[in-house]
C-alpha positions in Angstrom: -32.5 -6.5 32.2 -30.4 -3.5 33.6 -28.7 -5.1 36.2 -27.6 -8.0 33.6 -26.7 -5.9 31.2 -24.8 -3.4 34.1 -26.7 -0.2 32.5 -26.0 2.9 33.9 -28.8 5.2 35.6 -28.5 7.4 32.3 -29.0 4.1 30.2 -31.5 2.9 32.4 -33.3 6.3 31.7 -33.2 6.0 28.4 -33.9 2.1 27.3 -36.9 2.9 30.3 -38.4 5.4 28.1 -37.8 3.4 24.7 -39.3 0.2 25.6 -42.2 1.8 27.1 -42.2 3.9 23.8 -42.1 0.9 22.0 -45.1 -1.1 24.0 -47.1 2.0 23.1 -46.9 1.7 19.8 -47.3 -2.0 19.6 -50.4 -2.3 21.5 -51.5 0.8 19.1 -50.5 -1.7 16.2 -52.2 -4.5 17.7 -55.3 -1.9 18.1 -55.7 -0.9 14.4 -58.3 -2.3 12.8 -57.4 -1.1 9.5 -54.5 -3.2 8.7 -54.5 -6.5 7.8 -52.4 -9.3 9.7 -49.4 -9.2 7.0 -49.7 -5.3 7.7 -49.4 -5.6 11.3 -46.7 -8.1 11.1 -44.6 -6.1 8.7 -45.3 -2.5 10.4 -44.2 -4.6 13.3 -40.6 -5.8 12.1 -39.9 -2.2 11.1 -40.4 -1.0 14.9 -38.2 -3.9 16.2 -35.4 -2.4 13.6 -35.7 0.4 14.9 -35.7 -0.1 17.8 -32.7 -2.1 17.3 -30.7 1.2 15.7 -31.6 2.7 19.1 -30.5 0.5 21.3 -27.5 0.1 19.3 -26.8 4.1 20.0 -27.9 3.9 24.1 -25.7 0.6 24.9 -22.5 -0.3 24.7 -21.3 -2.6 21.9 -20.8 -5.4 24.6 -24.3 -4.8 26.1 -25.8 -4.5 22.9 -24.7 -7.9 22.1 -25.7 -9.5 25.8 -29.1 -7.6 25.0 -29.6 -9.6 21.6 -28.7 -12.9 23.3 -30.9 -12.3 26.4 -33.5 -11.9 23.7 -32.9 -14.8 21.5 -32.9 -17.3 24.8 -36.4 -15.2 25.2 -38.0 -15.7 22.1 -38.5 -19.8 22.2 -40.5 -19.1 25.4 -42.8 -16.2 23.7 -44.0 -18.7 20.9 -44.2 -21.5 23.1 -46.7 -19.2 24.7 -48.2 -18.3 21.5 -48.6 -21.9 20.2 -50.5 -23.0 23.5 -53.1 -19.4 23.6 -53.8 -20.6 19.7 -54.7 -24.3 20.9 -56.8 -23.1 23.2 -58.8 -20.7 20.7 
């Protein structure tokens, strides 16, 4: 992701520590027994916002937007990947 979105070290630095923030917290989601699925799933669109509002204030307006297209190309692949873990369960 950094060299295609041509971050600089200090960016690097900083989207390292928020994604890695981020998995954290989503396994730790995942992890928490006391929510329900429609919990989880909403808890879980409020981190991606946020996450979102952060990025938006680390990258540039032009990265920002190859970061949210670099996503959407990955996000068919992800539930693609989903559909064929829930056919095998």
């Amino acid at each position: 992701m950094s060299s295609e979105l041509n971050l600089t070290s200090d960016q690097k630095t900083k989207v390292t520590t928020l994604m890695e923030g981020e998995a954290k917290q989503r396994k730790e989601l995942r992890n928490d027994t006391s929510l329900s699925r429609e919990q989880k799933r909403e808890k879980g669109q409020v981190m991606m916002a946020d996450q979102e509002k952060k990025l938006k204030q680390i990258l540039s307006p032009d990265q920002f937007q190859k970061w949210q297209k670099v996503r959407q190309e990955f996000r068919p692949r992800r539930q693609e990947g989903q559909s064929a873990e829930k056919k095998t369960e």
